[in-house]
N, C-alpha and C positions, 0 to 999 in steps of 0.2 A: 961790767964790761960785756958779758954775754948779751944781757938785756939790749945793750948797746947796738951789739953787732944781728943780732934779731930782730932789730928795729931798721937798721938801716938793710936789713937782707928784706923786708916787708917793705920799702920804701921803694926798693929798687925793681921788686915784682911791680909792686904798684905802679912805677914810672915804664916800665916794657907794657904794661895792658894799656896803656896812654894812648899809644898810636892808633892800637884797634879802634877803641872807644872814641877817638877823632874821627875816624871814617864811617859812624854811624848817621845814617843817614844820606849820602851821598852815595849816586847811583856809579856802579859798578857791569863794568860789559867784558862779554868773552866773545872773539868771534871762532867760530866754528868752522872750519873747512868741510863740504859736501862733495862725496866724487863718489863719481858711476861709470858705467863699463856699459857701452851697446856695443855689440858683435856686431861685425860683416857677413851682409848676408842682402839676397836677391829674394823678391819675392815669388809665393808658389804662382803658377797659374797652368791654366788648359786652355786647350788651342780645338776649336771643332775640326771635322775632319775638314779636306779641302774635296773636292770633285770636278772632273772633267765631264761634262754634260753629253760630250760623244768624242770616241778619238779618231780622226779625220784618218782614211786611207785613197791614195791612188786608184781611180777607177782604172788606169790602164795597168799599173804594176802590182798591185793592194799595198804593197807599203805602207804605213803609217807614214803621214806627210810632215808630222812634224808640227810644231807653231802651236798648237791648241793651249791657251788658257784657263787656266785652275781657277774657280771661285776662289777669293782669299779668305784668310782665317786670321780675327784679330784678337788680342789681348793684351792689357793693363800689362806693364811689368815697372821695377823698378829696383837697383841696387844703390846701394848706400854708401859704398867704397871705391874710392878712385882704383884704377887695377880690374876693375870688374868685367868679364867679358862677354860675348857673345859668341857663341858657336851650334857648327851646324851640320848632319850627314847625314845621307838619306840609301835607301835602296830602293830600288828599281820596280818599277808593276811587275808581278809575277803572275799569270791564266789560276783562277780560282780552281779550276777543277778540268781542264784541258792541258795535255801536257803532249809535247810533238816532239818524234824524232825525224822527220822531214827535213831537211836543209833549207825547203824553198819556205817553211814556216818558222814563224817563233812564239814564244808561250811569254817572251819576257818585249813589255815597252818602257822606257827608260825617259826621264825627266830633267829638266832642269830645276832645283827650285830657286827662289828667291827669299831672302827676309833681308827685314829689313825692319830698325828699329829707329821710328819716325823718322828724317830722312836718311839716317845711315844705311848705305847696303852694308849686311855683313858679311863678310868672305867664309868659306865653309870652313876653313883653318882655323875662323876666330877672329872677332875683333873688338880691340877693348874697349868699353864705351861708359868707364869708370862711373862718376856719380850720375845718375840716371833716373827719372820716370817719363816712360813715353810707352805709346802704340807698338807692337810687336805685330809685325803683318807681315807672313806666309804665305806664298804663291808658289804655281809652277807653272812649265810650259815642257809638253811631250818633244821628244826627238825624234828624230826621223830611223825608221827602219832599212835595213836592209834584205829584210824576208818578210813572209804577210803573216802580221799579226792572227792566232786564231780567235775565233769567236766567242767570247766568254767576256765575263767581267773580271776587272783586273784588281790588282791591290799591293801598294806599297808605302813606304813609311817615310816619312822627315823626321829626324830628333833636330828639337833645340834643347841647346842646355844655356840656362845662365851660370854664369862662374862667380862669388865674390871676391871683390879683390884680399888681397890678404896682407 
């Protein structure tokens, strides 16, 4: 009887490896899920400086007239995420090395700038310009005074900043 039951426990291992040994030979597939993560993000870039080639004053009053046009300054830029923005602030020329307490002078000339990313203008508050690559082009234009600018060379800054969206 044991014989018996040891035969038929050998038969029954035997009939479970069955199925394996059917599938020998026949091809067999697993698919695999791949997943990846890029971050938002804007690219770096530099902007050369800008320059006014001369700043126009009043032969009757000397004031600064005003109007003068900045060389532009361009650069590549590009974000990747809707939400992305653009912004922008700037201060003012300030006399490299002349400084006035005069009323009827001033040490400081004042700017407008412009950017503007391919035809977007950007407002200086910011403005969104989500998925993005284009031209990034920097201008200004001087304003007009109230007191006569003194004689010296001047200098003052634009910040842009790109944002990514988040």
């Amino acid at each position: 009887m044991m014989k018996k039951l040891l035969m038929g426990a050998v038969a029954l291992a035997a009939m479970q490896a069955v199925p394996v040994l059917a599938q020998t030979g026949q091809a067999q597939s697993v698919q695999i899920d791949v997943t990846g993560t890029v971050g938002s993000k804007c690219s770096t870039f530099s902007l050369d400086p800008i320059s006014f080639t001369a700043i126009s004053t009043s032969n009757s009053s000397g004031f600064a007239t005003g109007g003068d046009t900045s060389s532009p300054a361009t650069a590549s830029v590009w974000c990747n995420k809707a939400g992305a923005q653009v912004s922008y602030e700037h201060v003012a020329m300030k006399a490299n090395t002349v400084t006035t307490s005069n009323a009827a002078f001033t040490d400081t000339v004042d700017f407008t700038p412009t950017v503007k990313l391919g035809t977007t203008t950007i407002a200086s508050g910011g403005t969104t310009v989500g998925i993005v690559a284009d031209t990034l082009t920097v201008s200004a234009t001087t304003n007009a005074t109230t007191a006569i600018p003194v004689a010296d060379s001047y200098t003052g800054t634009i910040k842009v900043t790109l944002t990514p969206g988040v």
